[in-house]
N, C-alpha and C positions, 0 to 999 in steps of 0.2 A: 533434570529438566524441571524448571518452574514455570507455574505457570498464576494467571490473576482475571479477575472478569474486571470489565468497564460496563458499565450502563450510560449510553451514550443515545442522544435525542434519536436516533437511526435502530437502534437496538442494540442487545449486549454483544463486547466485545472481548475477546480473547487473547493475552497476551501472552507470550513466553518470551523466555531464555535461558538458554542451554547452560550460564555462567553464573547468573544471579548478577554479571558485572552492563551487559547489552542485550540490546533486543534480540530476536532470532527470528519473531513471529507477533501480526495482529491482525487477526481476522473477524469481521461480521458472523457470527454464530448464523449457521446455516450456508455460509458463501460459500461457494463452487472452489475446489481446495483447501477447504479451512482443515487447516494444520499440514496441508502438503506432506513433505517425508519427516516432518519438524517433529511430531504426534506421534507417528508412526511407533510402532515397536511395544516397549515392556509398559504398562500403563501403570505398574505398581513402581516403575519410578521417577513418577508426575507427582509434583508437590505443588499443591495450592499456596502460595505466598505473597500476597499483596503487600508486605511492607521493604520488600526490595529494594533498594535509591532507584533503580535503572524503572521497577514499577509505577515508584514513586516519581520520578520526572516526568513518565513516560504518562499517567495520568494529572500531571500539572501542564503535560502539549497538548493532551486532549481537550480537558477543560478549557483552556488557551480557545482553542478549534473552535471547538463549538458554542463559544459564548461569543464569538463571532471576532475574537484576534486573529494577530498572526504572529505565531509562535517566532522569537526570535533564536529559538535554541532547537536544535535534534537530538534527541537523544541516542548516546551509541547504540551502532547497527552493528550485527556482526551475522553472514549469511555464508554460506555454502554454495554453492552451486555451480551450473555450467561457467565458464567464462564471457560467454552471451550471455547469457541471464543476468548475471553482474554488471555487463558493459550497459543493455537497456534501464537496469534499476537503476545505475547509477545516473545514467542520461534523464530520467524520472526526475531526480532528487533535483535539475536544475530548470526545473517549469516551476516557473514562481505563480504565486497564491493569487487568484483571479485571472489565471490563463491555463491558454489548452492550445496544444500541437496536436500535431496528427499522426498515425502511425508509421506515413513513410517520412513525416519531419525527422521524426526517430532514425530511421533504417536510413537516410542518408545520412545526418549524420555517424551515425554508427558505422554505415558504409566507405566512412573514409577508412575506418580501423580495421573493416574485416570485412570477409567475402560473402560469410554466410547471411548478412543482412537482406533482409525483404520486410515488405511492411506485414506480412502476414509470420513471418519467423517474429515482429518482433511484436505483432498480435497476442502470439503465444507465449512468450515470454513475461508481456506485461500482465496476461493473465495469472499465472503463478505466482507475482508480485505477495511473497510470502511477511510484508512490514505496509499490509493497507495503510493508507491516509499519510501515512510521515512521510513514506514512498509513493509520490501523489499519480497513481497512476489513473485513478479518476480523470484527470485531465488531458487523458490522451482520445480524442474523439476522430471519427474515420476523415476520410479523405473531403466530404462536400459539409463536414461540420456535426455530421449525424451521430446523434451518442449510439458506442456500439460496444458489447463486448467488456462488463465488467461485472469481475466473478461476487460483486455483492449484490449484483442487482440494477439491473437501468433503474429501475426507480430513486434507489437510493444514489445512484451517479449522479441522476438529474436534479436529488434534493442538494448532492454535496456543490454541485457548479452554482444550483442555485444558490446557495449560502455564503460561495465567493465571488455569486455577482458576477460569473461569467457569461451566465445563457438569459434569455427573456425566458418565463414561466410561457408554457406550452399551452394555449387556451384548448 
């Protein structure tokens, strides 16, 4: 497992991958599951490595992000998990940059593939969203528009929409 810090106008961020080839994991230092089951386990075989390619793209998307582009590229993902959990990430990856759906946008369509959709299963899933910002789950906001439910922090959700010029600043 490797892993690399970002310093990001939001605060530092956390990367891995389990291959040194794709992502696995980016998290907000201190975010509500930061390192999920990704961290988990033997800590003496974590290698700090920032000069990576997949680091190094992976901070030329951020840079990108937050100098206020829109990244034309993703850098490879490579995750684990439920088959839910994959179906909403992936449904994630196609809310483009200065918008936001809702959780049951998600869980219908999701719900044409599977049974187990509801906006609150896929609440939970977007929560876990173990590749923050590339995997824009930021722009998943509740049912009447209200920002709800992100593991880095409503503050910082409400800085990221504000930075894609989705929401009015909140007087």
């Amino acid at each position: 497992m490797y892993i690399c810090k970002y310093i990001s106008p939001l605060g530092a961020i956390t990367i891995a991958s389990h291959s040194g080839k794709s992502l696995c994991g980016l998290w907000f230092e201190g975010q509500k599951y930061f390192g999920g089951n990704i961290l988990c386990g033997n800590i003496s075989e974590i290698s700090e490595k920032s000069s990576l390619p997949v680091f190094e793209q992976t901070a030329d998307w951020l840079d990108i992000y937050f100098g206020g582009g829109i990244p034309k590229f993703t850098p490879e993902i490579e995750i684990t998990d439920t088959p839910f959990r994959k179906a909403v990430w992936e449904n994630l990856l196609k809310i483009p940059y200065g918008e936001t759906v809702t959780y049951g946008d998600i869980a219908n369509d999701i719900g044409a593939k599977t049974l187990e959709s509801s906006p609150r299963a896929v609440g939970s899933a977007v929560g876990r969203n173990p590749v923050s910002l590339i995997i824009p789950c930021h722009r998943v906001v509740g049912a009447n528009g209200a920002l709800t439910g992100y593991a880095g922090g409503i503050d910082r959700k409400e800085k990221l929409l504000l930075m894609e010029k989705t929401r009015e600043p909140i007087v």
